[in-house]
C-alpha positions as a printed NumPy array, in Angstrom:
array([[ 71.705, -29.125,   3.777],
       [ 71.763, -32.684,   4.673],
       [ 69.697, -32.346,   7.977],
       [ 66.888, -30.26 ,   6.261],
       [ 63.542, -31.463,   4.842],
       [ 62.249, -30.675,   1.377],
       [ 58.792, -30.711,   0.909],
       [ 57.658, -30.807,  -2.531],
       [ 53.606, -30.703,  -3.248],
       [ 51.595, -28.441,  -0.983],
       [ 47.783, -29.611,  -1.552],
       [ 44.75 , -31.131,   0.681],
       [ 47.052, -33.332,   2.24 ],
       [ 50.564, -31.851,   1.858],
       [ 50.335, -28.381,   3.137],
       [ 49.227, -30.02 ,   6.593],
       [ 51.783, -32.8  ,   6.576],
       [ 54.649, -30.298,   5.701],
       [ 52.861, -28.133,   8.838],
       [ 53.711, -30.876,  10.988],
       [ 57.165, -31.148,   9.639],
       [ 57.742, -27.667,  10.324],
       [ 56.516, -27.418,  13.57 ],
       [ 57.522, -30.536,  15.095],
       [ 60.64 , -32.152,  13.199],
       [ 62.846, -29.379,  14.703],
       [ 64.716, -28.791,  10.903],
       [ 64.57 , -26.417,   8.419],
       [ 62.079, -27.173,   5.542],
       [ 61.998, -25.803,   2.271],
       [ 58.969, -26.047,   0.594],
       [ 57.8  , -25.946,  -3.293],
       [ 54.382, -25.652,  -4.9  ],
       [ 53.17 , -24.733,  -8.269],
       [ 50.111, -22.522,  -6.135],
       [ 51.126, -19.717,  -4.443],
       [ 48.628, -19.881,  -2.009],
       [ 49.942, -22.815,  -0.021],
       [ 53.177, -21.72 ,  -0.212],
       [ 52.864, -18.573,   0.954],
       [ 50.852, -19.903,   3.978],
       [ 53.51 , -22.463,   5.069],
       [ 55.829, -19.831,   4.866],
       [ 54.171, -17.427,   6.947],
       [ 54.64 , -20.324,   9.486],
       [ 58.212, -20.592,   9.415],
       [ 58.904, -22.518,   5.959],
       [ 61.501, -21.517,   3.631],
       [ 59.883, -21.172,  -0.456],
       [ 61.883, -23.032,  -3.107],
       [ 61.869, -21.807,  -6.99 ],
       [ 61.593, -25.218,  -8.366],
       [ 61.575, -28.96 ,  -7.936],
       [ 66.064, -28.367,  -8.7  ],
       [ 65.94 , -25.614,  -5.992],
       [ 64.598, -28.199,  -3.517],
       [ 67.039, -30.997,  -4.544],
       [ 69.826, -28.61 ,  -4.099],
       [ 68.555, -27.515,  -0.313],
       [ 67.746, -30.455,   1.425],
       [ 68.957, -33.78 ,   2.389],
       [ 65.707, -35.646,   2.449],
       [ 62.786, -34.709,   0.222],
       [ 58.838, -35.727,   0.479],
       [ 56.922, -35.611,  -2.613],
       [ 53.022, -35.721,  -2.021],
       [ 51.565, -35.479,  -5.485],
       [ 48.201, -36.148,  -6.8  ],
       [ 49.152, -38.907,  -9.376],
       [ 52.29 , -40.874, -10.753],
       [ 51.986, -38.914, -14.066],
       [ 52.938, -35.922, -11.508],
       [ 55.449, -38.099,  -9.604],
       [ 56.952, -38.508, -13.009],
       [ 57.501, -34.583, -14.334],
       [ 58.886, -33.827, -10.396],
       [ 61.285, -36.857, -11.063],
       [ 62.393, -35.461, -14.343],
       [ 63.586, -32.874, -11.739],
       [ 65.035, -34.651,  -9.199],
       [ 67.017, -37.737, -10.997],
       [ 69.216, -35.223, -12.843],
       [ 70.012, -33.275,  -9.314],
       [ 69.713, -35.991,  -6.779],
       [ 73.61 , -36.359,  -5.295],
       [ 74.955, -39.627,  -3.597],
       [ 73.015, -40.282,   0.379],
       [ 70.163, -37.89 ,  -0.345],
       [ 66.459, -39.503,   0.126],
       [ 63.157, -39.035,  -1.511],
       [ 60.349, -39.981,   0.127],
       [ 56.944, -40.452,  -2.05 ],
       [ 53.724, -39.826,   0.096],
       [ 51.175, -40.542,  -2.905],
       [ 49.659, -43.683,  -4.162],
       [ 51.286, -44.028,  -7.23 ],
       [ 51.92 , -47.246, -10.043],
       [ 54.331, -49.966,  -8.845],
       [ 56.223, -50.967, -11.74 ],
       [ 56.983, -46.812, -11.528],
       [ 57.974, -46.875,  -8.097],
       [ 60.397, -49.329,  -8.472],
       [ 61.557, -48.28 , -11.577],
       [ 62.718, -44.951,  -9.642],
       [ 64.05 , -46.591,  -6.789],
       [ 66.69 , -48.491,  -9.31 ],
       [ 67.725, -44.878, -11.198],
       [ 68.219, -43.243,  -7.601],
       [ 70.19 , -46.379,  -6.423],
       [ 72.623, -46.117,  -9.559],
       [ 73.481, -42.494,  -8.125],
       [ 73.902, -43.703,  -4.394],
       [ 70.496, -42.171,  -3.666],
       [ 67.404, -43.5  ,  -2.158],
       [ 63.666, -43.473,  -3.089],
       [ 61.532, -45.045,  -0.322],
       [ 57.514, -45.209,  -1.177],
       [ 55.423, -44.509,   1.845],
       [ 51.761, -43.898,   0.691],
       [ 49.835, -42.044,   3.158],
       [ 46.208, -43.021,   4.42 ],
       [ 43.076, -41.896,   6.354],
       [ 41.777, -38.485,   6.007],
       [ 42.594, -34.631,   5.956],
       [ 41.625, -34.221,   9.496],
       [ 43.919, -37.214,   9.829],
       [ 46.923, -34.987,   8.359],
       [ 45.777, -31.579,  10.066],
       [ 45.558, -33.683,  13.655],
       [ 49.021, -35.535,  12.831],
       [ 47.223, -39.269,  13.077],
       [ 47.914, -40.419,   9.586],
       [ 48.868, -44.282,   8.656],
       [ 52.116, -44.513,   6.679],
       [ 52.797, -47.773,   4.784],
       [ 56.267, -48.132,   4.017],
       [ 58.484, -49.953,   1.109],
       [ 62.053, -50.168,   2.103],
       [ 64.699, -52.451,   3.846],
       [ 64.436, -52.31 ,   7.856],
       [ 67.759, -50.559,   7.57 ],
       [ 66.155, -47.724,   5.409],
       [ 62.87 , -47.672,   7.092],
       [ 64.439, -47.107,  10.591],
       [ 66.299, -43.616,   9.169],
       [ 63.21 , -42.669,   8.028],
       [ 60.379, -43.906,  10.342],
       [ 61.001, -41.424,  13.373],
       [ 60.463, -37.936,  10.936],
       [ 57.485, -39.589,   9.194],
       [ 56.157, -40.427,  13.041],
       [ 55.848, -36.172,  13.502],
       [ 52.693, -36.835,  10.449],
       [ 51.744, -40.048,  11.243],
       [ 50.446, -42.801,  13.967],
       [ 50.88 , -45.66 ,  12.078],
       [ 53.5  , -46.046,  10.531],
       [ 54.124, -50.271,   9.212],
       [ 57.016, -51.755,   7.286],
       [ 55.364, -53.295,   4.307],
       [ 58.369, -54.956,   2.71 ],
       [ 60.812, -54.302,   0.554],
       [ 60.323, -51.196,  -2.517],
       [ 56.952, -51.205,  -3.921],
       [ 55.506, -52.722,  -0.372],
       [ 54.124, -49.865,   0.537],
       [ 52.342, -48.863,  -2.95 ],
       [ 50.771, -52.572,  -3.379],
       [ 49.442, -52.119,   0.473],
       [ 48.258, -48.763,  -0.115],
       [ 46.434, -49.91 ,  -4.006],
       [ 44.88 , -52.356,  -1.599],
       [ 43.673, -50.579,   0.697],
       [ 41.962, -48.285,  -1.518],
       [ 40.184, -50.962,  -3.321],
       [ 38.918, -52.495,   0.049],
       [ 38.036, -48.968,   0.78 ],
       [ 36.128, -48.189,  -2.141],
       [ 33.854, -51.676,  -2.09 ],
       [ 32.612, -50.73 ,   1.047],
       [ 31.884, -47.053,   0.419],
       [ 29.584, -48.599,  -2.257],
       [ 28.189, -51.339,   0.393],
       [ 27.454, -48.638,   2.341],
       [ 25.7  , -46.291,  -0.195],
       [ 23.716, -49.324,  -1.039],
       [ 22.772, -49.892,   2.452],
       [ 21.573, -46.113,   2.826],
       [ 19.857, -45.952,  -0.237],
       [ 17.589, -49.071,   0.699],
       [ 17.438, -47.748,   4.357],
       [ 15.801, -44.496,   2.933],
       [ 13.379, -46.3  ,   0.577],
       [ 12.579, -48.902,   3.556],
       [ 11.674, -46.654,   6.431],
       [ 14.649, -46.18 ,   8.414],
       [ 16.735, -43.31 ,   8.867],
       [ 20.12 , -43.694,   7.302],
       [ 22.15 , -41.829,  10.422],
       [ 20.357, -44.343,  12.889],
       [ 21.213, -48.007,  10.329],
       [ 24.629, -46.547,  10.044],
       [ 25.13 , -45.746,  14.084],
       [ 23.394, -49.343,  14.607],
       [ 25.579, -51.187,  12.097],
       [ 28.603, -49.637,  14.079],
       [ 27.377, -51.726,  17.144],
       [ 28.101, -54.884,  15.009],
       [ 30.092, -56.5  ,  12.591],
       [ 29.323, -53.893,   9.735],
       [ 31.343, -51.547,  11.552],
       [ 34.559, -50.331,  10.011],
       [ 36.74 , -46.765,   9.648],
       [ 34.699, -46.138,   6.677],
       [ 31.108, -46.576,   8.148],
       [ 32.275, -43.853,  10.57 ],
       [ 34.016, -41.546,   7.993],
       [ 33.208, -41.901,   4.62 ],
       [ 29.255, -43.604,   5.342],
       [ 28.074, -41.059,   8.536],
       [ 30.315, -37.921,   7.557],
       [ 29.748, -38.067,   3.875],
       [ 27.072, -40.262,   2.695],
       [ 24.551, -39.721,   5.305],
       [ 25.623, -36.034,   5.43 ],
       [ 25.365, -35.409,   2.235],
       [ 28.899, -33.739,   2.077],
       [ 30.554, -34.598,  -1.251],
       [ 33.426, -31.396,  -1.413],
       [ 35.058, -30.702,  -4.251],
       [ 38.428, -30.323,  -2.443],
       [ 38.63 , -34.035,  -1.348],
       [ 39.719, -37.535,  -2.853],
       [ 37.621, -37.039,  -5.922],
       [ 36.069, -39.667,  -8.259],
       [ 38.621, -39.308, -10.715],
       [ 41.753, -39.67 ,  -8.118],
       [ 39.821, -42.919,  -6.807],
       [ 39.628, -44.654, -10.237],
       [ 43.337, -43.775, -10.348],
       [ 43.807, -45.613,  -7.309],
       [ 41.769, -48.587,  -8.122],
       [ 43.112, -49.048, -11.936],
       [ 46.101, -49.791, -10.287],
       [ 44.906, -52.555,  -8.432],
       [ 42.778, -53.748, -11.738],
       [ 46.83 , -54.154, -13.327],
       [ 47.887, -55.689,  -9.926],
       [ 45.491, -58.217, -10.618],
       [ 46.307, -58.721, -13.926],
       [ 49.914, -58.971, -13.643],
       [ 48.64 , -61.879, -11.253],
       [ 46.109, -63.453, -13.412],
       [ 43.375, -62.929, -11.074],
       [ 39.821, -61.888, -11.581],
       [ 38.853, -58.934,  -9.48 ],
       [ 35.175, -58.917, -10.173],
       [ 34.356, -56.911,  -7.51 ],
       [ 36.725, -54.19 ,  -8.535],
       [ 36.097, -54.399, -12.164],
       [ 32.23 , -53.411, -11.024],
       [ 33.452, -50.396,  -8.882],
       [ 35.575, -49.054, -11.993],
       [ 31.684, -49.238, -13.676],
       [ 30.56 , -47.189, -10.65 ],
       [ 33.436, -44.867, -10.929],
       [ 33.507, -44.425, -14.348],
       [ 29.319, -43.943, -14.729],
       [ 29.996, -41.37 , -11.795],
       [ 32.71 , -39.418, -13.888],
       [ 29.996, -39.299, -16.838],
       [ 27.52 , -38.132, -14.976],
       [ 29.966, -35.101, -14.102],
       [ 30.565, -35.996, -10.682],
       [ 34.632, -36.236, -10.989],
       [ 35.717, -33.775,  -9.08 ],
       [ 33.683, -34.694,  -6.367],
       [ 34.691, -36.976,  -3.133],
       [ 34.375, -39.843,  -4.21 ],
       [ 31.54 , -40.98 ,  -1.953],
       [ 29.414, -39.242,  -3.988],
       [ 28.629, -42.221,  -5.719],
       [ 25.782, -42.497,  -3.466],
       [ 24.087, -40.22 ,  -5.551],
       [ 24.23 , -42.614,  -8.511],
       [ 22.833, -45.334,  -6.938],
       [ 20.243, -43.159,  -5.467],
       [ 19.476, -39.685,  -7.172],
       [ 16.146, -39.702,  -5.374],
       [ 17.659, -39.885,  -1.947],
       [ 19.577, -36.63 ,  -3.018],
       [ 17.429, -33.723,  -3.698],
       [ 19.321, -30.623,  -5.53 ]])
């Protein structure tokens, strides 16, 4: 039991991350998912299928949870805390609130247990391909059992600090993320209504300062594309992300007036019954012109 991995939420990003697992950690995994579908495909590739959230705590020493949102972090700990047994580890993958994280870090302490938060970043091609950035909240101790099975997922993978690290960098670097996605929507939309082709601006500002990781994902492969799946980081999930750096702020007495605008965006992008969309799509709102049905 204690050298096999549980693997406990099989979505966009999980079922490839528990793929990698399988195929590369060299350990039994044991997987659980509320859809069949995923399961049944990771098991056709080797994976064993749990029953429950319980049946995974029982089977394996050191558990990933990669959930949508802490309100489902918090029903799959309901599961774990009263079945987690002394040197067993949890390892969260999802962005979730930091006050929680911590919170269930000190219950799985009082039972000898460990819960380490290590938020996941960059995009599902990123998890099929195995290049994923990992930032991490634990002690060096902790982080250096964990680091070398998260490295079969994962590129990067950064010690943030100490529990909750790893969340606050993650909330972070959502909110940075999500400011420019808008920059960059803006920038199209005025490119289109100006003359120049949005694909040739966005390939130019990549030459120069502009450039970044989401000019080259997020502007050229969604924006410019016009590829907003449904299957993606949606709207919703993104003002998630970025109330929780809205709180962070608060708890700090700071005015984020840039991210109070993007919850606006978001939220007038949700209304507009664009939720479930990636969350790019904003583009749209700025510009409905630029997007013909």
């Amino acid at each position: 039991m204690s050298g096999s991995i549980g693997f406990v939420g099989l979505g966009v990003m999980g079922e490839p991350i528990c793929r990698n697992l399988l195929r590369k950690s060299g350990r039994a995994v044991l997987a659980f998912d509320l859809a069949a579908e995923p399961l049944a495909r990771i098991v056709a590739d080797g994976a064993k299928a749990a029953k429950s959230v319980e049946d995974v705590v029982a089977g394996a020493g050191t558990i990933f949870l990669c959930l949508p949102s802490a309100k489902h972090v918090m029903s799959v700990f309901e599961g774990i805390l009263p079945n987690i047994r002394s040197g067993q580890t949890v390892i969260d993958l999802g962005t979730s609130d930091v006050g929680q994280t911590r919170s269930f870090a000190k219950q799985l302490a009082d039972k000898g247990a460990l819960w380490i938060d290590a938020p996941i970043a960059r995009t599902r091609q990123a998890a099929q391909d195995g290049t994923l950035s990992v930032m991490v909240g634990a002690t060096p101790e902790h982080f250096g059992r964990v680091e070398p099975l998260i490295r079969h997922f994962a590129t990067d993978v950064t010690l943030c600090g100490g529990t909750g690290a790893g969340q606050v960098t993650k909330i972070l670097n959502n909110m940075v993320l999500f400011e420019t996605v808008n920059a960059l929507a803006e920038a199209v939309a005025i490119a289109k209504h100006s003359g120049v082709e949005p694909k040739l601006l966005l390939e130019t500002l990549s030459k120069g300062s502009a450039d970044s990781f989401a000019l080259r994902n997020h502007g050229m492969k969604a924006i410019v594309a016009e590829e907003f799946p449904l299957r993606a980081f949606s709207t919703e999930y993104a003002m998630k992300d970025l109330s929780y750096a809205l709180e962070l702020g608060a708890q700090a007495g700071l005015s984020l007036r840039g991210a109070a605008l993007m919850r606006t965006i978001f939220q007038e992008t949700i209304d507009k019954g664009m939720g479930d969309a990636y969350f790019p799509v904003i583009a749209k709102l700025i510009d409905p012109s630029g997007f013909p049905d």
